[in-house]
LUMTI-872412 format. One record per residue (C-alpha): residue in one letter; residue number from 1; x, y, z. Coordinates in Angstrom, 1 decimal. Each point is the difference from the previous one (the first is absolute). Layout:
N
MIPA   type   seq       c1       c2       c3
MIPA      A   NUM        X        Y        Z
...
This chain:
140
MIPA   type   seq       c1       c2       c3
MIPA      X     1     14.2    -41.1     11.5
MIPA      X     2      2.8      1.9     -1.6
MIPA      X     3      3.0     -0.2      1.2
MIPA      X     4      2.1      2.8     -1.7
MIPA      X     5     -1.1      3.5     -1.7
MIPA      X     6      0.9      1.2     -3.5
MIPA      X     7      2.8      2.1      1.4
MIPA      X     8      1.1     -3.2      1.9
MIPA      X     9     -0.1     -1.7     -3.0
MIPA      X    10      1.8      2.8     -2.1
MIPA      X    11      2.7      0.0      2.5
MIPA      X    12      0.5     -4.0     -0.3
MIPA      X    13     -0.3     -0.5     -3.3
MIPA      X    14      2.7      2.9     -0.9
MIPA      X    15      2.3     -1.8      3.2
MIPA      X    16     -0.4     -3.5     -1.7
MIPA      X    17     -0.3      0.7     -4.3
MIPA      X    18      1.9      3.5     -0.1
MIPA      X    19      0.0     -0.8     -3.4
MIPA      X    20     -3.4      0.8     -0.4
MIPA      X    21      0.0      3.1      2.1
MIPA      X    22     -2.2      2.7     -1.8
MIPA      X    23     -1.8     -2.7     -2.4
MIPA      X    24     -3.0     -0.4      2.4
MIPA      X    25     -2.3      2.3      1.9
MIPA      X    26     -2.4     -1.9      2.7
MIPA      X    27     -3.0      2.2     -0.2
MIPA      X    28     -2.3     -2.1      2.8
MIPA      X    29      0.3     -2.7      2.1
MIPA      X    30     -3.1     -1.5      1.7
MIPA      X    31     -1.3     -3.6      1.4
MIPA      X    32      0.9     -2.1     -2.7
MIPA      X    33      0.3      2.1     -2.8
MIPA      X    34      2.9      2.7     -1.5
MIPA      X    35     -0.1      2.3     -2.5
MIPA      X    36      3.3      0.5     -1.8
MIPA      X    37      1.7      2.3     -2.6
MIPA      X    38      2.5     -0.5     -2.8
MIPA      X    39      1.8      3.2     -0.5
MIPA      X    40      0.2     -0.8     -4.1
MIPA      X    41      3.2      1.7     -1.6
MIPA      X    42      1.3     -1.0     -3.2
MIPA      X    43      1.9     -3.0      1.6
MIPA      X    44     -3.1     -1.4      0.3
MIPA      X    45     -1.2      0.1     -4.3
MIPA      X    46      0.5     -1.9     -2.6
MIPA      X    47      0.3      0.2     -3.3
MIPA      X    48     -3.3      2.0     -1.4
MIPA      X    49     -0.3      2.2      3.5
MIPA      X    50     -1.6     -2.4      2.2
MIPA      X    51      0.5     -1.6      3.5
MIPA      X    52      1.7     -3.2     -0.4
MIPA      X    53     -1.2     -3.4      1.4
MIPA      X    54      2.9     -0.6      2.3
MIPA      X    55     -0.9      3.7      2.0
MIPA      X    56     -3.7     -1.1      0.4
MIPA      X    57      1.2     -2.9      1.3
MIPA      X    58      2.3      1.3      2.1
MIPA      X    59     -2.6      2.9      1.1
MIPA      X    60     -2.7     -3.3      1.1
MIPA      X    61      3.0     -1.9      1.4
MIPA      X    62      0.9      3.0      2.3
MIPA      X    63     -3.8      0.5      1.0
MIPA      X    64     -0.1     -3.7      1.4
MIPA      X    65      2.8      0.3      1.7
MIPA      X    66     -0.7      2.9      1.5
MIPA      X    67     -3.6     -1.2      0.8
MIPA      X    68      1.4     -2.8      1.7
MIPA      X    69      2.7      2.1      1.9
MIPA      X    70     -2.7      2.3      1.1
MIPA      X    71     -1.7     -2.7      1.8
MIPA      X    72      3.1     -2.5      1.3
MIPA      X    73      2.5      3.0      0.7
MIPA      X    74      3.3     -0.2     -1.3
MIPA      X    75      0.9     -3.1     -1.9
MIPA      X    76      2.5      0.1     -2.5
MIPA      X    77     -0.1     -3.5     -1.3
MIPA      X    78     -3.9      0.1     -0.8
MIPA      X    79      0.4     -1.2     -3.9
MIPA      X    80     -2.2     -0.3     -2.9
MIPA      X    81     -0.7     -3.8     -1.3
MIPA      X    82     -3.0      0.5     -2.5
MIPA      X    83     -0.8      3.0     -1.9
MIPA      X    84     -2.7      0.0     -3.3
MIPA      X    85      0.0      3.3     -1.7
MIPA      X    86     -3.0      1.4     -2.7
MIPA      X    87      0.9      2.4     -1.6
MIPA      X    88     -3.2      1.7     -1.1
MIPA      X    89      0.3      3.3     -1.5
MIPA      X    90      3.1      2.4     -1.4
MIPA      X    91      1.1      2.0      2.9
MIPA      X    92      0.4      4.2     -0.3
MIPA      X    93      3.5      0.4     -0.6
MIPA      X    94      0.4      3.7      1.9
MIPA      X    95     -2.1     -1.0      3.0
MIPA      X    96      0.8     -2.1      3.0
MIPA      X    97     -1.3     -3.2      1.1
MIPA      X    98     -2.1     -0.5      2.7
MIPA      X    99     -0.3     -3.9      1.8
MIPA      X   100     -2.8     -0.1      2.1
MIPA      X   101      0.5     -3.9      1.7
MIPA      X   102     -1.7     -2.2      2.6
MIPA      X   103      1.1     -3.0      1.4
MIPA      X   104     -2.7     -2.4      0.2
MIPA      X   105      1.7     -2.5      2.1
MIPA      X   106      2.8      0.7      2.6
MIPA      X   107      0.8     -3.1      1.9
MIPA      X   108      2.9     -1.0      1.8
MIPA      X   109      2.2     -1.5     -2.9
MIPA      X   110     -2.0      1.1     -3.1
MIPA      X   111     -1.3      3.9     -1.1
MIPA      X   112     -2.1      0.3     -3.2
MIPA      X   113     -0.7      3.2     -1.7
MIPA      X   114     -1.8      1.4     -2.7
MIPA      X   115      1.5      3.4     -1.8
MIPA      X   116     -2.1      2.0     -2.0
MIPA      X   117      2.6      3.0     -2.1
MIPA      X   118     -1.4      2.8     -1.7
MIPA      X   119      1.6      2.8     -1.6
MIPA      X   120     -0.5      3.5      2.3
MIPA      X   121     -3.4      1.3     -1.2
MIPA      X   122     -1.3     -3.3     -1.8
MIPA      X   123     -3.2     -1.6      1.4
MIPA      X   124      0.7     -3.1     -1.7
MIPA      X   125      3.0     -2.3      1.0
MIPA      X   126      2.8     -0.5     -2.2
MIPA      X   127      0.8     -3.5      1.8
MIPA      X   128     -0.6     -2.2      2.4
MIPA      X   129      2.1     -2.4      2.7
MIPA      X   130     -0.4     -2.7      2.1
MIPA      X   131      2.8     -0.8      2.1
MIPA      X   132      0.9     -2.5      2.7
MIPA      X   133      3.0      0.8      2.5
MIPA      X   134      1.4     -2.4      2.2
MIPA      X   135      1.0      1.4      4.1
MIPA      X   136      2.5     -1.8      1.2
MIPA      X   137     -0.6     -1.6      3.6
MIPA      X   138      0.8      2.3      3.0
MIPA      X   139      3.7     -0.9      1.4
MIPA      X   140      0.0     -1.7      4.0
């Protein structure tokens, strides 16, 4: 059952990592699942106009996250301990990324997710992620 909305979200995220503020638009946020927006400027290329590894891997990093926030509430010591990247086709340089993710287990200490990222207007991905978080246990 989710637990926060994407304006929830927006509003948390900007309140804990105001150094991201801007960088991500939460587009939907259902049972499970979150769809999630880089907002690619020129920050985000690299040498030959296109989207650098470390923002996809930020953009599936925040997507997790966010997942798992939408479904615990506010937790700001959730953290990543695996992540496997492919990187499967050239992103478009001038267009956005999209993350569409699902977590496919959320337990009590462990959250896995999968990340599928496609440039805006692409049917096919450019990469994929699987990513574990770990939840800290509840304090009392």
């Amino acid at each position: 059952m989710v637990k926060l909305t994407a304006e929830e979200l927006t509003e948390y995220l900007d309140d804990v990592f105001p150094q991201v503020r801007g960088e991500f638009t939460i587009e939907e946020v259902a049972d499970m699942r979150i769809r999630t927006r880089l907002n690619v400027g020129e920050r985000h290329l690299r040498p030959g106009g296109t989207v650098s590894g470390p923002s996809i891997f930020a953009l599936a990093d925040v997507s997790v996250y966010l997942a798992v926030l939408a479904m615990i509430g506010r937790e700001a010591l959730a953290v990543t301990t695996n992540c496997s990247i492919d990187f499967m086709r050239k992103p478009v340089a001038d267009a956005d990324l999209i993350a569409e993710c699902r977590l496919l287990k959320m337990g009590r200490v462990l959250a896995v997710g999968e990340v599928l990222i496609f440039s805006a207007g692409m049917d096919q991905p450019v990469a994929r992620a699987s990513m574990t978080y770990s939840i800290p246990p509840k304090a009392g």
